[in-house]
C-alpha positions in Angstrom: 0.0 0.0 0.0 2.7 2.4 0.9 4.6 1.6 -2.4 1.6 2.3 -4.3 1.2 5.6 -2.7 5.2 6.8 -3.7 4.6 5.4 -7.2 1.3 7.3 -7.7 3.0 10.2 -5.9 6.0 10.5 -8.1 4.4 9.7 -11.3 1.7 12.9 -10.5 4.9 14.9 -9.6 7.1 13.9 -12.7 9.9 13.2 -9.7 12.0 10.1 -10.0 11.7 7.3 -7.8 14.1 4.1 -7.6 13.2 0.8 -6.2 16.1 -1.7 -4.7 15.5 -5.1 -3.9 18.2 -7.2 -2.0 18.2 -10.8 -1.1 20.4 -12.0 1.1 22.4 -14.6 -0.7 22.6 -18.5 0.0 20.7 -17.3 3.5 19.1 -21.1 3.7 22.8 -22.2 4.6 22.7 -19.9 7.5 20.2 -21.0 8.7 21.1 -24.7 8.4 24.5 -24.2 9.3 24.1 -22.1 12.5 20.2 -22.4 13.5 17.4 -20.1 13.2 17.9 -17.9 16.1 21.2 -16.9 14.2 19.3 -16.5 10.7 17.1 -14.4 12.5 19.7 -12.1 14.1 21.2 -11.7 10.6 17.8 -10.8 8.9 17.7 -8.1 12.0 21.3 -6.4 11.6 21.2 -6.6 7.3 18.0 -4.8 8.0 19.5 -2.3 10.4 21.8 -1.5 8.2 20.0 -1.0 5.2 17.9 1.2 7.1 20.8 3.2 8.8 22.3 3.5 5.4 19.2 5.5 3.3 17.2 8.8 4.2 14.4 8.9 6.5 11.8 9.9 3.7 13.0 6.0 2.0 10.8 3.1 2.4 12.0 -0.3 3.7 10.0 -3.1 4.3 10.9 -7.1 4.2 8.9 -8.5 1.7 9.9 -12.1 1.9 11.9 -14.3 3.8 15.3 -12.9 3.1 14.4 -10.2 0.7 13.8 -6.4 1.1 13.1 -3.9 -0.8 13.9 -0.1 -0.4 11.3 2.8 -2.5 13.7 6.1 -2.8 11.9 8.9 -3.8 12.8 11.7 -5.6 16.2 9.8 -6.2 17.3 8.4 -10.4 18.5 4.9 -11.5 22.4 6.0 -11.4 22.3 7.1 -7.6 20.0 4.7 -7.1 22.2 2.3 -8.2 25.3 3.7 -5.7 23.1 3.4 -3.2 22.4 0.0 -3.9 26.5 -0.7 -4.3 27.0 1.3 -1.0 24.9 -1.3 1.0 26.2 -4.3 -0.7 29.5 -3.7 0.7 28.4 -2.3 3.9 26.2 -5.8 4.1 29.4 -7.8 3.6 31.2 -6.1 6.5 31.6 -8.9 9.9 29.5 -8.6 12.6 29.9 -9.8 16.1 27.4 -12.6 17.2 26.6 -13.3 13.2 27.8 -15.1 9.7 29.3 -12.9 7.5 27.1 -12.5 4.9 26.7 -11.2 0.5 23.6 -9.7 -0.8 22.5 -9.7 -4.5 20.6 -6.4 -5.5 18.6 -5.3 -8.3 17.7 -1.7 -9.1 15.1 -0.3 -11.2 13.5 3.3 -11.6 10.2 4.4 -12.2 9.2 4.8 -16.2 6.7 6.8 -17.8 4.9 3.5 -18.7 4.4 1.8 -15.2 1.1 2.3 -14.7 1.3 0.4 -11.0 4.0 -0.3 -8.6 3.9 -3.8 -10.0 5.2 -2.4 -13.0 8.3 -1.3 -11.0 8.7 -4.2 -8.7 9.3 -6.6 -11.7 11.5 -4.6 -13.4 13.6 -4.6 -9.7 12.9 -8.1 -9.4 14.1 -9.1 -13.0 17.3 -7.1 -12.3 17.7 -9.0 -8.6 17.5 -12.7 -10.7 20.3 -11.4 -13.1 22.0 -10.4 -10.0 21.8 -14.1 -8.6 22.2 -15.8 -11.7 25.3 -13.7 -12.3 27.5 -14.9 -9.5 25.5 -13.1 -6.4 27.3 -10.3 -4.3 26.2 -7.7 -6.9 24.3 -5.3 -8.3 22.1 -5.0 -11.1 20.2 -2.4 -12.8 17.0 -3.3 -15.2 16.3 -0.2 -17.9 12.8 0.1 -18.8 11.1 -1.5 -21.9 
């Protein structure tokens, strides 16, 4: 609901709006390897420091299991993507009590033709699976159609 509300706003407003999704790569293993209390504790400190690491007028939520997606408003697909970059590497960075961890990212901006926010999410999402299927640990950018 909140997504739809930036999209609708920024496409009334001609502003740009970027969406990032990050998955937390291979976080099954963490879990098997070192229990669920421990996967938990990592979903809680990747998602402290995504939120510590973008603007207080950015949307984060967790939209899955180890995914989470990030709505910056008034922000364009190049910075956008360095955000994106800037979090990847701060995710990587060891944490006491935790696994170290990658994340895989995709990035995506709004286009004149997204009509809904789904428009947007599967352009992010499409650039999150080349992410993945790329090697992980990276970020991607999808263009629109």
């Amino acid at each position: 609901h909140h997504l739809a509300l930036r999209v609708a706003k920024a496409r009334d407003a001609g502003a740009p709006l970027t969406l990032l999704m990050f998955d937390i790569d291979n976080f099954k293993g963490v879990n098997d390897r070192f229990g669920h209390q421990i996967g938990d504790q990592t979903l809680r400190i990747f998602a402290s420091r995504l939120r510590a690491n973008l603007r207080g007028v950015d949307l984060v939520a967790r939209i899955g299991g180890e995914e989470f997606l990030a709505a910056l408003p008034d922000v364009a697909l190049r910075q956008g993507h360095a955000a994106a970059e800037r979090i990847r590497r701060i995710a990587a960075e060891p944490s006491p009590g935790a696994p170290r961890i990658t994340v895989s990212a995709g990035v995506a901006a709004l286009a004149p033709g997204d009509l809904t926010q789904e428009d947007l999410i599967t352009r992010a999402d499409q650039a999150l699976y080349r992410a993945k299927s790329g090697g992980r640990n990276c970020v991607m950018q999808q263009e629109a159609a």
